[in-house]
C-alpha positions, 0 to 999 in steps of 0.5 A: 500500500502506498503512503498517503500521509508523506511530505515528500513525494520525490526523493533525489540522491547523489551518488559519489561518497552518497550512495558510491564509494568514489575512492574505492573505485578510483583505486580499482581504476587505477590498479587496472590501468598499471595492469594493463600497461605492465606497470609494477602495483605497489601500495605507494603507487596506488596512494600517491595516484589518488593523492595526485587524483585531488591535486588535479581536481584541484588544481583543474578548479573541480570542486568550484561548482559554483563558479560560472568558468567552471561550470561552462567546461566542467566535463571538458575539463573533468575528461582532460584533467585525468592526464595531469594525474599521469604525468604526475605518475611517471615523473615521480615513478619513471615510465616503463612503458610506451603509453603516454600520459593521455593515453593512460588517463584515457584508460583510466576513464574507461576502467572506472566504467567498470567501478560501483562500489556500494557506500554501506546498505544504499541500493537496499535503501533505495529499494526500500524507499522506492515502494514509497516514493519516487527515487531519482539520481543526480549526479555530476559527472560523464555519462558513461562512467556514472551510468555503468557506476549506478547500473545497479540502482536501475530498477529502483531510481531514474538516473540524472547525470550532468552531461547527458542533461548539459549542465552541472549541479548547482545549477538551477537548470539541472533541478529545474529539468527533474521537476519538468520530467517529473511534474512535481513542484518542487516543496514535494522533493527532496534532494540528499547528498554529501555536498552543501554546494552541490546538492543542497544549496543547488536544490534549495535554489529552486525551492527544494529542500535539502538534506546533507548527508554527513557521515564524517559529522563534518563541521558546517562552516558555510552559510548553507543550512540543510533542512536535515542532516543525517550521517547514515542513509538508513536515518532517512526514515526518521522524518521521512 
C-alpha cells in the first residue's frame, strides 16, 4: 500500500561518497590501468595516484561548482584533467612503458566504467524507499562512467547525470529539468547528498529542500543550512 500521509513525494540522491564509494573505485581504476600497461602495483603507487587524483581536481578548479568558468567546461575539463594525474605518475615513478600520459588517463576513464562500489546498505535503501516514493539520481559527472557506476540502482531510481542533461549541479537548470520530467513542484522533493554546494544549496535554489548527508559529522562552516542532516542513509526514515 502506498503512503498517503508523506511530505515528500520525490526523493533525489547523489551518488559519489552518497550512495558510491568514489575512492574505492578510483583505486580499482587505477590498479587496472598499471595492469594493463605492465606497470609494477605497489601500495605507494596506488596512494600517491589518488593523492595526485585531488591535486588535479584541484588544481583543474573541480570542486568550484559554483563558479560560472567552471561550470561552462566542467566535463571538458573533468575528461582532460585525468592526464595531469599521469604525468604526475611517471615523473615521480619513471615510465616503463610506451603509453603516454593521455593515453593512460584515457584508460583510466574507461576502467572506472567498470567501478560501483556500494557506500554501506544504499541500493537496499533505495529499494526500500522506492515502494514509497519516487527515487531519482543526480549526479555530476560523464555519462558513461556514472551510468555503468549506478547500473545497479536501475530498477529502483531514474538516473540524472550532468552531461547527458548539459549542465552541472548547482545549477538551477539541472533541478529545474527533474521537476519538468517529473511534474512535481518542487516543496514535494527532496534532494540528499554529501555536498552543501552541490546538492543542497543547488536544490534549495529552486525551492527544494535539502538534506546533507554527513557521515564524517563534518563541521558546517558555510552559510548553507540543510533542512536535515543525517550521517547514515538508513536515518532517512526518521522524518521521512
Amino acid at each position: 500500500m502506498k503512503r498517503t500521509d508523506k511530505k515528500y513525494k520525490c526523493l533525489i540522491f547523489d551518488a559519489d561518497h552518497t550512495l558510491l564509494n568514489y575512492i574505492e573505485d578510483e583505486y580499482a581504476a587505477f590498479a587496472r590501468v598499471y595492469e594493463e600497461i605492465g606497470m609494477p602495483i605497489a601500495d605507494c603507487l596506488l596512494k600517491d595516484s589518488r593523492c595526485f587524483s585531488e591535486e588535479t581536481w584541484t588544481e583543474a578548479g573541480l570542486y568550484d561548482v559554483d563558479e560560472p568558468r567552471i561550470q561552462a567546461v566542467y566535463h571538458q575539463v573533468y575528461r582532460s584533467h585525468v592526464t595531469g594525474i599521469f604525468e604526475k605518475v611517471f615523473q615521480k615513478y619513471g615510465n616503463p612503458t610506451s603509453v603516454t600520459a593521455k593515453e593512460a588517463g584515457q584508460r583510466f576513464l574507461k576502467a572506472l566504467e567498470r567501478g560501483g562500489a556500494m557506500l554501506g546498505r544504499a541500493k537496499e535503501t533505495l529499494e526500500s524507499l522506492a515502494r514509497f516514493y519516487d527515487v531519482k539520481i543526480a549526479t555530476n559527472g560523464l555519462a558513461d562512467i556514472q551510468k555503468s557506476r549506478l547500473s545497479a540502482f536501475e530498477k529502483s531510481a531514474k538516473i540524472y547525470v550532468s552531461e547527458t542533461v548539459g549542465c552541472i549541479k548547482p545549477l538551477p537548470a539541472f533541478f529545474k529539468r527533474i521537476l519538468t520530467d517529473t511534474g512535481y513542484v518542487a516543496s514535494e522533493c527532496l534532494m540528499i547528498g554529501d555536498s552543501l554546494r552541490s546538492d543542497v544549496f543547488g536544490a534549495k535554489s529552486v525551492g527544494m529542500d535539502g538534506c546533507w548527508f554527513n557521515p564524517e559529522r563534518r563541521e558546517n562552516t558555510t552559510a548553507i543550512i540543510p533542512d536535515y542532516e543525517i550521517s547514515d542513509i538508513e536515518q532517512l526514515h526518521t522524518f521521512l
